[in-house]
C-alpha positions in Angstrom: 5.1 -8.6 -30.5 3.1 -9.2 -27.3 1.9 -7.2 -24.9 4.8 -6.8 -22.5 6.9 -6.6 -25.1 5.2 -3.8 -26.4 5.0 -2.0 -23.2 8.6 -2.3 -22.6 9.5 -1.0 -26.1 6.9 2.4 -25.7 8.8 2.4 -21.8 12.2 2.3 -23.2 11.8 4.7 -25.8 10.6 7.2 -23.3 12.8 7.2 -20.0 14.1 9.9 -18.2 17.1 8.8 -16.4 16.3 12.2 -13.8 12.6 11.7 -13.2 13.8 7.8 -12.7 16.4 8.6 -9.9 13.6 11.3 -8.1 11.0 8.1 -8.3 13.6 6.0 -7.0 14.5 8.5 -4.4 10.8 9.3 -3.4 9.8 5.8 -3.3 12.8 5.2 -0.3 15.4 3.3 -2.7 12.3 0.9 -3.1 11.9 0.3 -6.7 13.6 1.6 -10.0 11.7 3.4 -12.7 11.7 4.1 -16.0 10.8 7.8 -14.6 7.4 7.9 -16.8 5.1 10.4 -15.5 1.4 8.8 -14.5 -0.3 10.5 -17.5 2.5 9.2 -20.1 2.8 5.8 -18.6 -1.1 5.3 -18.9 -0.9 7.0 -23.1 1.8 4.3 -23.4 0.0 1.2 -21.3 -3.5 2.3 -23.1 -2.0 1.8 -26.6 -0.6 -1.6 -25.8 -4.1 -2.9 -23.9 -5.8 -1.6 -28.0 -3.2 -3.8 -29.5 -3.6 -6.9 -28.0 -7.2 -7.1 -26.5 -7.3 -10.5 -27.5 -4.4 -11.7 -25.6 -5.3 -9.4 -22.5 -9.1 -11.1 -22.9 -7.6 -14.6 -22.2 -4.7 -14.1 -20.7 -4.9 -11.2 -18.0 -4.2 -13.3 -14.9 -0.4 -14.9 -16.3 0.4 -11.6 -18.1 -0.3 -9.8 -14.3 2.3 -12.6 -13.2 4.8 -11.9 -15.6 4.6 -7.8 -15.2 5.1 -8.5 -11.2 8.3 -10.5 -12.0 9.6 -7.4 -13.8 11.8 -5.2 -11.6 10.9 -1.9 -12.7 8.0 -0.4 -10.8 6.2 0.3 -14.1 5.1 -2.7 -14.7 3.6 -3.5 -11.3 1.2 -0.4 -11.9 0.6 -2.1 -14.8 -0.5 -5.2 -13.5 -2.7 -4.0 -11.0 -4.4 -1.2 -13.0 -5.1 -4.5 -16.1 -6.9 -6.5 -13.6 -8.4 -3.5 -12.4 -10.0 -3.0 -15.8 -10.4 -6.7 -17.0 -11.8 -8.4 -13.6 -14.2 -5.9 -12.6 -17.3 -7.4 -11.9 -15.5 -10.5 -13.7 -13.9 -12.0 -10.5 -13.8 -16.0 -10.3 -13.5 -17.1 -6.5 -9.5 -18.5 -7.1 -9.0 -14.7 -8.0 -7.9 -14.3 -4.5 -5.0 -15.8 -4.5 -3.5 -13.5 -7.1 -5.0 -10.1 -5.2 -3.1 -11.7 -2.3 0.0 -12.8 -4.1 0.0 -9.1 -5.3 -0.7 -7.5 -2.2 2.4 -9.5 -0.5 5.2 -9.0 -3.2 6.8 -5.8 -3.9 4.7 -4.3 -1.4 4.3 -0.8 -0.6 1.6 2.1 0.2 0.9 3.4 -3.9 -0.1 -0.6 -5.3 -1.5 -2.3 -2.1 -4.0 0.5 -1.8 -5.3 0.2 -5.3 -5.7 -3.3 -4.6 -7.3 -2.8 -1.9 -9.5 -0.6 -3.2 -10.9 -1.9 -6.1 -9.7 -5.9 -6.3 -10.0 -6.4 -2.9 -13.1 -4.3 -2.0 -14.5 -5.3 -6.4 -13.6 -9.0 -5.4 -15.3 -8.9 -2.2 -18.8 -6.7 -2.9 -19.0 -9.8 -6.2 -18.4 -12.5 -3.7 -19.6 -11.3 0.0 -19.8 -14.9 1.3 -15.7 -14.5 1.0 -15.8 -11.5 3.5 -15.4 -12.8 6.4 -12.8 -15.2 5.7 -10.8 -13.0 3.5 -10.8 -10.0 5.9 -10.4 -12.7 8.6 -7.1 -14.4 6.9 -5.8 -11.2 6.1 -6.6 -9.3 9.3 -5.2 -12.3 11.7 -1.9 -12.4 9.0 1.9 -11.3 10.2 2.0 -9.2 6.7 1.3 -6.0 7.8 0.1 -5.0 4.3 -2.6 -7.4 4.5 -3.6 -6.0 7.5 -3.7 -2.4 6.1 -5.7 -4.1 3.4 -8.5 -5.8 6.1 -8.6 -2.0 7.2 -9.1 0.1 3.7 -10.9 -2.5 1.7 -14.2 -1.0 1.8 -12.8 2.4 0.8 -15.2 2.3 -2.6 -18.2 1.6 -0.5 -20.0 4.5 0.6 -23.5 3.6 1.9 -23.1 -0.2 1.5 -19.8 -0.5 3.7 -20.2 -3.0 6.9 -19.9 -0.9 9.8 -19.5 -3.6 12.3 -16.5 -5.4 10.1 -15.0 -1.9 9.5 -15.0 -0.7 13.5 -13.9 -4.1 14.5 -10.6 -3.6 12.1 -10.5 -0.9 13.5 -10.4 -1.7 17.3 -8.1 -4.9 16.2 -5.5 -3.1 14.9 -5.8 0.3 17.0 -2.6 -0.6 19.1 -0.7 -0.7 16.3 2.7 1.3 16.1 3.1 1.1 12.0 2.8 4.5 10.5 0.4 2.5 7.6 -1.6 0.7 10.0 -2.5 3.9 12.0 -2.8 6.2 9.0 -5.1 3.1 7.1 -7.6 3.6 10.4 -7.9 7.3 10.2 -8.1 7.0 6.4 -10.8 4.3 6.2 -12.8 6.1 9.5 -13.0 9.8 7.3 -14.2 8.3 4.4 -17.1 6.4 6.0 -17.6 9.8 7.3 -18.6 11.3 4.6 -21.4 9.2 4.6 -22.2 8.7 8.2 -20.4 11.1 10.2 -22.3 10.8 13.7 -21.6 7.5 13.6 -17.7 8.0 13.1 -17.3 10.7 15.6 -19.0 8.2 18.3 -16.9 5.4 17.6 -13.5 7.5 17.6 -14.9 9.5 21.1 -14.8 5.6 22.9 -12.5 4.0 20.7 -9.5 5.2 22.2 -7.5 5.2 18.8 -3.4 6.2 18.5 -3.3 10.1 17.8 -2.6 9.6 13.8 -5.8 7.4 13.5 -8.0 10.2 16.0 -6.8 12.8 13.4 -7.1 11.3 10.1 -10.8 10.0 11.0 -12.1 13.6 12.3 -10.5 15.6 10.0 -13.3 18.1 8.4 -15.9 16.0 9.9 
């Protein structure tokens, strides 16, 4: 048995045909479930990653493939949160075009910003000669998510996030009229914040950001 198979047998030995058509329902007709809660999903996906470390070890990129071809949402959270684990700090440079493959198919608020996050922002802080052109390529793209991405990759940051490439997202994208892009600049604006709050509440004063974004930065700041 491999590791997707395995997955698929613990999945399908514990559905819930109700919690399934309240995911479906939640997640706007978007994706199907197997309507596993986070906690049991994780028991099931943990036993699996045990079982077949070996094949996970060499194999973590294709098997991330093949759990993104699946059609149950499951498996995409699957992917994302095994190269999570397995590339950290492990990154080669051709990794990005997986994150980006990932980040463009079956896209939608509750994977892209766990990529963004931490294969994204993990990629990036192991390779910073990428930055420019990753956040560039993805900033200047027609997918919106990757644009949300450019925004919220420095989430994980803290004291070592780049200012200037975080208030120029920022100011690029401020005219937006997408709910995610708004919400990604008020998001990614409070959590630098926390760590330097004066200089977030003089950017938002002059930057003349959309409502959303002006609330999401200054909120409890």
């Amino acid at each position: 048995m491999t590791f997707i198979q395995e997955l698929t047998a613990g999945f399908e030995a514990n559905t819930n045909a109700e919690n399934a058509l309240y995911m479906h329902n939640y997640m706007r007709g978007l994706f199907t479930f197997y309507g596993l809660k986070t906690n049991d999903r994780r028991v099931i996906f943990k036993e699996a990653c045990i079982n077949h470390k070996d094949e996970i070890k060499t194999d973590c990129r294709n098997i991330a493939h093949a759990l993104y071809a699946k059609e149950k949402r499951d498996y995409h959270y699957c992917a994302v949160e095994l190269l999570t684990k397995e590339l950290k700090k492990k990154f080669v440079k051709n990794d990005i075009h997986l994150i980006e493959f990932l980040t463009i198919n079956h896209s939608w608020w509750d994977t892209v910003d766990v990529i963004a996050k931490y294969l994204v922002g993990g990629y990036l802080q192991q390779f910073p000669e990428e930055t420019i052109a990753v956040i560039d390529g993805f900033s200047n793209s027609d997918n919106m998510w990757l644009n949300r991405t450019a925004i919220l990759f420095q989430l994980g940051y803290k004291k070592d996030t780049n200012q200037a490439i975080l208030f120029e997202q920022c100011l690029k994208h401020k005219h937006s009229n997408e709910f995610f892009i708004q919400k990604a600049i008020g998001w990614a604006l409070h959590e630098y914040g926390k760590t330097n709050p004066d200089a977030v509440r003089e950017f938002v004063t002059s930057a003349s950001l959309k409502p959303l974004s002006t609330r999401e930065a200054l909120k409890n700041l």
